[in-house]
N, C-alpha and C positions, 0 to 999 in steps of 0.2 A: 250645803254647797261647799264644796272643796275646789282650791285653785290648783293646777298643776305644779309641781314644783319646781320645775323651770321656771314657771309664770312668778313663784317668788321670789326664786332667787335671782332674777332680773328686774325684778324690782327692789330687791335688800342693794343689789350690787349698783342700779342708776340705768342699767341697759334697757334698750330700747323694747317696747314691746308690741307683737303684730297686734292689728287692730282687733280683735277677735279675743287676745289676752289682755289688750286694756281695757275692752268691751266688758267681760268677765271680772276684770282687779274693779274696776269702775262701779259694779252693779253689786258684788260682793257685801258692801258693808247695811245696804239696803235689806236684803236676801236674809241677812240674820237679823238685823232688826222688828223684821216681820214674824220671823219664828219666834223671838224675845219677847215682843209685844203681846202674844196669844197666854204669857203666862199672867196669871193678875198680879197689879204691883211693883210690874217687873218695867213697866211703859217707859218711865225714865233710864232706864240701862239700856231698854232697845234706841231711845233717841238717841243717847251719847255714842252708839254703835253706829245708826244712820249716820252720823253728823261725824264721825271719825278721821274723813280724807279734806276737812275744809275748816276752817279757821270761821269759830262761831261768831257773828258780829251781832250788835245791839237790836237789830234790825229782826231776831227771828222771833216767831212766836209766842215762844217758852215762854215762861214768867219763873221758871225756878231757876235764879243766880246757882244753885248748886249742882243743877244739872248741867247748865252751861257750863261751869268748871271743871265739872267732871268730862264732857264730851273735849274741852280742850285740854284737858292733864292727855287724856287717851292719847288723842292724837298730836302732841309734845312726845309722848313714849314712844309713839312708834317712829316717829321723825326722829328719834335718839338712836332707835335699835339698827334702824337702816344706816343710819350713819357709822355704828360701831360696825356692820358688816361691812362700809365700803373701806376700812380698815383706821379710823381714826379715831385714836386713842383715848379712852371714856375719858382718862382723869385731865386730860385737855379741852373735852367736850363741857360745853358751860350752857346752862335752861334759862332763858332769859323770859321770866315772868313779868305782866306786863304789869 
């Protein structure tokens, strides 16, 4: 699955998006997880891909501390990258690990 790239770059940028594109940005990280998952081995990279757009809490199934890390480094990264696109300056941008 591929997103429009309007559909990204109103999301890199903060702009609003029709329902139909956030329907699509929403379902996205699911969509590859699934195709992730079909390879053996692979099940922990497709969770941290599910889990990409939500802040993982103590409360999820998982039992591996390493995958959870890994699904919130992900999405720490992309929350960095959109920030550099909506034009603020990396070496000002600070990762606050918890």
């Amino acid at each position: 699955m591929t997103l429009a790239p309007e559909t990204i770059e109103a999301v890199y940028h903060g702009d609003p998006l029709s329902e139909q594109a956030q329907a699509q940005y929403n379902e996205h990280p699911g969509i590859a997880a699934s195709l992730w998952s079909k390879i053996p081995r692979l099940e922990p990279i497709a969770w941290m891909i599910d889990h990409q757009n939500r802040q993982v809490d103590g409360g999820e199934a998982l039992d591996a501390p390493e995958v959870k890390m890994g699904a919130e480094i992900l999405r720490m990264f992309l929350e960095y990258e959109q920030m550099i696109h909506r034009g603020y300056p990396a070496q000002r941008l600070r990762i606050n690990w918890r």
